[in-house]
C-alpha positions as CSV (number, residue, x, y, z in Angstrom):
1,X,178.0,94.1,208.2
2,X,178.0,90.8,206.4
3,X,176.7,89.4,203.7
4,X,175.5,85.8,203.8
5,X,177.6,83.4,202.1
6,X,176.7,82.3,198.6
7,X,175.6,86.1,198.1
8,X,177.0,87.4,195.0
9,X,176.6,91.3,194.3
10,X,176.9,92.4,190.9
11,X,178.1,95.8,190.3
12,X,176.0,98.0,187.3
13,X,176.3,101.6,186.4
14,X,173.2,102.9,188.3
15,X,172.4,99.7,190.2
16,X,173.4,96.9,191.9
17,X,171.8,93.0,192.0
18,X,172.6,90.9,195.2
19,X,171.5,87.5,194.0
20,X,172.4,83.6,195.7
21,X,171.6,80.9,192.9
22,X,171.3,78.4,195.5
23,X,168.4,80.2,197.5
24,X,166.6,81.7,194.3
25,X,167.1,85.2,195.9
26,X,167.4,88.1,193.8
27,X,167.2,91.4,194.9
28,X,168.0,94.7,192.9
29,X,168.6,97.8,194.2
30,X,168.4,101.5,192.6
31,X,171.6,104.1,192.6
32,X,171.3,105.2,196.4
33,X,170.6,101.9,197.3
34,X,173.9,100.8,195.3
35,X,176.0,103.7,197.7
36,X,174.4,102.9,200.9
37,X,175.1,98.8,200.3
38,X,178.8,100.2,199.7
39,X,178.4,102.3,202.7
40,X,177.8,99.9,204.6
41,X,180.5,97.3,202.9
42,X,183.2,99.5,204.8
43,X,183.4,102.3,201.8
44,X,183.3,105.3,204.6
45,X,183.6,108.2,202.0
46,X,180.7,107.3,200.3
47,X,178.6,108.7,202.5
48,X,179.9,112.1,202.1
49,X,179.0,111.5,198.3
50,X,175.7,110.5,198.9
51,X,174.7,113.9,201.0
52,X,176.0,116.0,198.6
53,X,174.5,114.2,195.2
54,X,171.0,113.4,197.1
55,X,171.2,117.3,198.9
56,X,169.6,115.0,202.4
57,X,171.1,115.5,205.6
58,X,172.7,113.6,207.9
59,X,169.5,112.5,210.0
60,X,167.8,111.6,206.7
61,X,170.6,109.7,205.6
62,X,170.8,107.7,208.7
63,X,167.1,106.9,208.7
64,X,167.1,105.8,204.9
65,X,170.3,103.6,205.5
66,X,168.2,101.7,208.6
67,X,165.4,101.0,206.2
68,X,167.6,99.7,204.0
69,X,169.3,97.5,206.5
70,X,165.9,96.2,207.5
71,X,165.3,94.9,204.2
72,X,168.5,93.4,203.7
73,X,167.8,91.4,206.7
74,X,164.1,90.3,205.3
75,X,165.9,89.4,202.0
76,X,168.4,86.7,203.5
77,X,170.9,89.0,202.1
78,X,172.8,90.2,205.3
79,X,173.7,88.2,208.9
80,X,172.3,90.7,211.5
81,X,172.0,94.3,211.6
82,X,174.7,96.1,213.4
């Protein structure tokens, strides 16, 4: 997965903002959200950290992180959804 260029993510403690100036975009996403967008930026063993903290399982997991690919893709904020 890519972002789209200009996208700038700013890290918090229990969030994250993706935001691109140019395009007036600004989206802010809560704790999980802030470990699946790291997921999904090529951080593997965070999904181990996110089953265990959030006590989900694997098929939940992978249904909450399509969601939130799907609205990365409606934000502008990533390419395509892979």
């Amino acid at each position: 997965m890519k972002l789209v260029d200009g996208i700038i993510l700013q890290d918090k403690e229990a969030s994250a903002v993706i935001y691109d100036d140019s395009k007036e975009l600004f989206f802010e996403v809560d704790y999980i959200g802030k470990l699946i967008l790291s997921y999904l930026l090529g951080n593997d063993s965070v999904k181990s950290q996110i089953l265990r903290e959030f006590e989900i399982d694997s098929n939940d997991l992978n249904t909450e992180i399509e969601n939130f690919k799907h609205q990365l893709k409606e934000a502008g904020i990533i390419e395509a959804i892979v």
